[in-house]
C-alpha positions in Angstrom: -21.5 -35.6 -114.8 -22.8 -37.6 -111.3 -20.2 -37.4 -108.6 -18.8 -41.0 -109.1 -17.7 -40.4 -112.7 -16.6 -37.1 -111.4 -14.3 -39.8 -108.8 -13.0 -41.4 -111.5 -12.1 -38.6 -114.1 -10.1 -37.2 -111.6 -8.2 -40.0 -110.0 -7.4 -41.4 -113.4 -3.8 -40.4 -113.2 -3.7 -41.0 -109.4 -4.6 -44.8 -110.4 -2.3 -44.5 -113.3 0.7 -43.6 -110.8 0.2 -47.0 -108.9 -0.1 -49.2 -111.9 3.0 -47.8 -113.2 5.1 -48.5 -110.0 8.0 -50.6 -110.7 7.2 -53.5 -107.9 4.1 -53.9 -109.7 5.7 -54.4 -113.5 8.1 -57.1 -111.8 5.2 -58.8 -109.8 3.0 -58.9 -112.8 5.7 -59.8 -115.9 6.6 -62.6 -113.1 10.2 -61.1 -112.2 9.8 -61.7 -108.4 10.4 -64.8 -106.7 7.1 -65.8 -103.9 8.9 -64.2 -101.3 8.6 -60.8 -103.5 4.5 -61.5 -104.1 4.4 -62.4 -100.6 5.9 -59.1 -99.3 2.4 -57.5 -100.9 -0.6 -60.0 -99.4 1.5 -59.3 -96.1 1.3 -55.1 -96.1 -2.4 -55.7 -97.8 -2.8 -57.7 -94.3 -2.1 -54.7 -92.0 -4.3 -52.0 -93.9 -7.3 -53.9 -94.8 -7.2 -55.1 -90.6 -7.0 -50.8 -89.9 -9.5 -50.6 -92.3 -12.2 -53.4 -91.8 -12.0 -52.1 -88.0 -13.0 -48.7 -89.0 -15.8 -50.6 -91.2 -17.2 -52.1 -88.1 -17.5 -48.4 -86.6 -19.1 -47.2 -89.7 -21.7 -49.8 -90.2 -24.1 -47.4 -88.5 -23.5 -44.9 -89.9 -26.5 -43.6 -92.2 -24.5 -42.7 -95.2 -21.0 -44.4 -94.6 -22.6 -47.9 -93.4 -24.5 -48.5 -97.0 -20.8 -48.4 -98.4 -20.5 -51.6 -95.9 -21.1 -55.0 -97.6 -19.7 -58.1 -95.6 -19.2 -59.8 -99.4 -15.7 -57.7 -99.6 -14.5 -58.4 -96.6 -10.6 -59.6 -97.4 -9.5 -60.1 -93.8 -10.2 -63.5 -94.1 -8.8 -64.4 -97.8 -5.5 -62.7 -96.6 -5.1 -64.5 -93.6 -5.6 -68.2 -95.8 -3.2 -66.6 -98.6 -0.6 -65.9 -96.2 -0.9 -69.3 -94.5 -0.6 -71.1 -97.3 2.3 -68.7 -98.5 4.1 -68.1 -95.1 2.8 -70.8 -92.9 0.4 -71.1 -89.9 3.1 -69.4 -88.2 3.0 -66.6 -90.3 2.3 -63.4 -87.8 5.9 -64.0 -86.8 7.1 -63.1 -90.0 6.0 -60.5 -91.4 5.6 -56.2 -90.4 4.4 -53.3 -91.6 6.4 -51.4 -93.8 7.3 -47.7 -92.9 5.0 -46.7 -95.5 2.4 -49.4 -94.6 2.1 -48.2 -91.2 1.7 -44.3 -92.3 -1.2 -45.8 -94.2 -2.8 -47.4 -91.4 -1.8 -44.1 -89.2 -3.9 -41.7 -91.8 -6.9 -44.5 -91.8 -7.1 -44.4 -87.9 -6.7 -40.7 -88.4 -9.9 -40.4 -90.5 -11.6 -43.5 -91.5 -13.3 -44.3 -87.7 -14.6 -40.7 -87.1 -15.3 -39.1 -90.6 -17.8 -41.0 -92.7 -16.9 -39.4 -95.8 -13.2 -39.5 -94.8 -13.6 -43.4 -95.0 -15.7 -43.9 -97.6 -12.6 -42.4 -99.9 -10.5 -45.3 -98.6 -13.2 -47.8 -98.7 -13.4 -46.9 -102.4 -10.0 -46.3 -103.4 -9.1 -49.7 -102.3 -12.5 -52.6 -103.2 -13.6 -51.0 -106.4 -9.7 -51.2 -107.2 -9.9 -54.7 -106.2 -12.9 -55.7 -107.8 -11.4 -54.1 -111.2 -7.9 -54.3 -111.6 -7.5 -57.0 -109.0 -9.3 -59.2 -111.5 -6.6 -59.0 -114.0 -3.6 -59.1 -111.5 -5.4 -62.3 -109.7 -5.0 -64.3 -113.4 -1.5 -62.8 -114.4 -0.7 -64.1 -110.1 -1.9 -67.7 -111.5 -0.4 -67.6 -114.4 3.1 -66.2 -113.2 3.7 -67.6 -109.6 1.2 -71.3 -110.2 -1.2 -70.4 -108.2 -4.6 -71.5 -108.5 -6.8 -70.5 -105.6 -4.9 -70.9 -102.6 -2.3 -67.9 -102.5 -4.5 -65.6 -104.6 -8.1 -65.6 -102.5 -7.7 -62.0 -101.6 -8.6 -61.4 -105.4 -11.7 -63.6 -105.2 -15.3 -62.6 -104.1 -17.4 -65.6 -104.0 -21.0 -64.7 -104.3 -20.7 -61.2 -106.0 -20.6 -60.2 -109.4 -18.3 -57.3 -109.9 -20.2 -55.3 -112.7 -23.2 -55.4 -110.7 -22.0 -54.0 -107.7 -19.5 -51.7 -108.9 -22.9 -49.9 -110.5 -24.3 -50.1 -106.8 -21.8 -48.4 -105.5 -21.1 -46.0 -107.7 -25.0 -44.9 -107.5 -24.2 -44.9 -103.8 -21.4 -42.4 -104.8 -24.1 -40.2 -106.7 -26.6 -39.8 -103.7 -24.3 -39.5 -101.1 -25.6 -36.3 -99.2 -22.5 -34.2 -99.3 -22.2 -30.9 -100.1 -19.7 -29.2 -102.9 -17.0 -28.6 -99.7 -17.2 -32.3 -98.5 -17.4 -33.6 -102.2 -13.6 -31.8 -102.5 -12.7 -33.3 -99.2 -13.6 -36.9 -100.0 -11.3 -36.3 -103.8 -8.7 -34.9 -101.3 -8.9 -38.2 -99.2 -9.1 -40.4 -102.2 -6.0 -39.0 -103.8 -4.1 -39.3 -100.5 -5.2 -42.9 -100.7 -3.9 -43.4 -103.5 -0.9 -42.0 -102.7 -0.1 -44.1 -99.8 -0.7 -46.6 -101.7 1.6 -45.8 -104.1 4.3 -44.9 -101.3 3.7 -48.6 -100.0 4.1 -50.2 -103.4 7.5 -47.6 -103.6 8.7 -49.6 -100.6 7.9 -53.0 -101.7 9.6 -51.9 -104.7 12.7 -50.8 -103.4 13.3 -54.4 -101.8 12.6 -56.6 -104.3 12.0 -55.0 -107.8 
């Protein structure tokens, strides 16, 4: 087994956890109102900022930096969802959540000094949005009418998922890590997951 299925066999129930929260069976059966599908492009806004800062540190790096492609940047598809959602006012209205900012807290813990450490976030959260994301963005559509505008953070013009998925996942497999920093990068990207599950707990507490 290479070290990406490796990933994946033993995340499955990490991933599992978050797809079962609550917030995320209202948002996709289409039990929230806007505001409620809102509330997530907003705390999406404030870790993928922590996080595509880190990525501008790690572009040099020799291992993390080939993790860094400029086609998933979301910065810019969640600033356009949230001003067509919020407004162009719309940094006056919304925060992080408690949870959120624990999550950006751990990311500028590891994610701007330890390559591996960041490459576990860097995976946990684009190959989950260039897989599940897919499905959410046309369940969104359907649900909430959006079509485009309000759902960009789910779209990556230019890229085909498959395709790069495979990349990176190959990426995965050479990475230069030894068997201790293999089991600290699973560490990391369970802790991903679970703060991302604590942040969708939070969201969920509010409106589900």
């Amino acid at each position: 087994m290479g070290f990406a299925s490796r990933v994946r066999a033993i995340t499955r129930s990490d991933h599992a956890a978050a797809q079962g929260m609550a917030y995320f069976d209202a948002l996709l059966s289409g039990r929230l109102d806007r505001a409620g599908y809102t509330a997530l492009t907003a705390q999406l806004f404030f870790v993928y900022e922590t996080l595509e800062e880190a990525a501008g540190e790690m572009r040099g790096d020799p291992v993390a930096g080939a993790f860094v492609a400029e086609e998933l940047d979301r910065l810019p598809a969640l600033v356009a969802d949230l001003t067509y959602l919020v407004g162009p006012d719309w940094p006056a209205h919304v925060s992080a959540s408690a949870a959120t900012s624990e999550y950006r807290a751990r990311l500028r813990e590891v994610a701007f000094t330890w390559p591996a450490g960041f490459v576990a976030h860097h995976y946990t959260r684009y190959l989950g949005d260039l897989s599940g994301g897919q499905l959410m963005r046309r369940a969104l559509q359907r649900e909430y009418g959006l079509d485009g505008p309000g759902t960009r953070f789910y779209e990556f013009p230019g890229l085909e998922p498959h395709a790069f998925k495979q990349h990176y996942r190959h990426l995965l497999d050479t990475a230069p890590w030894d068997a201790v920093e293999q089991d600290r990068f699973l560490d990391e990207v369970s802790l991903a997951y679970r703060l991302n599950t604590a942040m969708l707990d939070d969201l969920g507490k509010v409106f589900a």
